[in-house]
C-alpha positions in Angstrom: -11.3 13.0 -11.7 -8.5 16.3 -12.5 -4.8 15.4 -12.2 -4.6 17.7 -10.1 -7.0 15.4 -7.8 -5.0 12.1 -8.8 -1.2 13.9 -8.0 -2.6 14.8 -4.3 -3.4 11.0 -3.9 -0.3 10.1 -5.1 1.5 12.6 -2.6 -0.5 11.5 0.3 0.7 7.5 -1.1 4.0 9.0 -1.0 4.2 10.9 2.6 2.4 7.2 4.2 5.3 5.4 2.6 7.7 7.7 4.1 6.4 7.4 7.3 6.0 3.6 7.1 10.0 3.5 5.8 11.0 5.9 8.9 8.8 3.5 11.8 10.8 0.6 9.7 14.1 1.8 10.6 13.7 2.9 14.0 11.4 -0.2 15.1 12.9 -1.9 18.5 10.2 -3.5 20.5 6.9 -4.8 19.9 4.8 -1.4 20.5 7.5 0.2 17.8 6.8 -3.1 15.5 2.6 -2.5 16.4 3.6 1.4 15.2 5.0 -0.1 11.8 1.5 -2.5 10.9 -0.6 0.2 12.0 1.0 2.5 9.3 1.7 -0.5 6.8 -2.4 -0.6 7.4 -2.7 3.0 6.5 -0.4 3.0 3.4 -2.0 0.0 1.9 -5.5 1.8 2.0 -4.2 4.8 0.6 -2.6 2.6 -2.3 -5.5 1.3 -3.7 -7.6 4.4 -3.0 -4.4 5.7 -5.3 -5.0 3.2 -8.1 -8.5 3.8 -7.7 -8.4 7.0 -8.8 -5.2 6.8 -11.3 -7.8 4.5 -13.6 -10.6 6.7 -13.1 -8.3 9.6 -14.6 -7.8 6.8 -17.5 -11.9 6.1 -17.3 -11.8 2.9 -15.7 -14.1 2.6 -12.9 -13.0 -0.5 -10.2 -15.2 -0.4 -6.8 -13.1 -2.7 -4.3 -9.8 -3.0 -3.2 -8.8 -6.0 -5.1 -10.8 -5.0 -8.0 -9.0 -1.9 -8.4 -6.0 -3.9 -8.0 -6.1 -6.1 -10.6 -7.6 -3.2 -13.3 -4.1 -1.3 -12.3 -2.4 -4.3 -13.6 -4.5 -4.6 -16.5 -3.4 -0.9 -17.5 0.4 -1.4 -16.1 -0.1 1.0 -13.4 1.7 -2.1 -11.5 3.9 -4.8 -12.8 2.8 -7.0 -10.1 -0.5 -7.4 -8.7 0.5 -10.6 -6.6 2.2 -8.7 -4.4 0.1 -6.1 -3.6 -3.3 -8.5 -2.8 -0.4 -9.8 -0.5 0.0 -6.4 0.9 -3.8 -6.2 0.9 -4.3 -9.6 2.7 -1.8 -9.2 5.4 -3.6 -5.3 6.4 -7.0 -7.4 6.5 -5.4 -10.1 9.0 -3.5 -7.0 11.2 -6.4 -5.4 11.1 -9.2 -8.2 12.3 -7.1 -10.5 14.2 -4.2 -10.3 16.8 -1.8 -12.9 16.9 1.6 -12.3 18.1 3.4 -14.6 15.4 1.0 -13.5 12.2 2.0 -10.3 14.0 5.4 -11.0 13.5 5.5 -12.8 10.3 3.7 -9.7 8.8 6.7 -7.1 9.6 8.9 -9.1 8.8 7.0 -9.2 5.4 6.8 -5.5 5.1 10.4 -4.6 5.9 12.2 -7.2 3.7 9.7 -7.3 0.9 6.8 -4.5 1.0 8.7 -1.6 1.4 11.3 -2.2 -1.3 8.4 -3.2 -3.6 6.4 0.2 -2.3 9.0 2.4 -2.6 9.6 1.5 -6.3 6.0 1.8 -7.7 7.1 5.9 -8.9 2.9 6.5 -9.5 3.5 9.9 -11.1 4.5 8.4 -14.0 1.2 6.6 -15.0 -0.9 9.4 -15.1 
């Protein structure tokens, strides 16, 4: 993998996580809230597809989601790998199930804890 490769990954990271922090701040009603987990969805896929391909630049090969995860720990490309199998849970149960409350409980999760969490990580710096 170049960095020139990795640093579009990491841009594309960094433009989901803008959106996701913009649908955050201007959520109202449920369809606005259904806006914010459908992009929380989309960011959390393109995070690990980031890590993914951060190690690979370092030569470490992962093949799954959590996998890749915990290797970006490993390397302190995170400093929290809890958080993001969180993350990585809560997209699996928005994704396969709809329940108004998990529904609930999961934005609340992104925009008190996620996005602060998200918007820290700085990638660019691991490479």
């Amino acid at each position: 993998m170049k960095k020139s490769e990795v640093l579009i990954k990491i841009q594309n990271f960094e433009k989901a996580l803008q959106r996701l922090k913009e649908a955050v701040e201007k959520a109202k009603d449920d369809l606005d809230k259904d806006g914010v987990i459908q992009r929380f969805e989309f960011t959390v896929g393109l995070l690990w597809k980031t890590l993914k391909a951060i190690l690979a630049y370092q030569g470490i090969e992962c093949y799954s989601p959590r996998n890749c995860i915990k290797e970006a720990f490993k390397a302190n490309i995170i400093n929290d790998d809890e958080i993001i199998l969180d993350m990585l849970e809560d997209r699996n149960k928005s994704s396969h199930i709809y329940d108004e409350q998990t529904s609930e409980e999961i934005f609340e999760r992104i925009k008190r804890v996620y996005i602060d969490y998200l918007d820290k990580l700085n990638l660019k710096t691991k490479i």
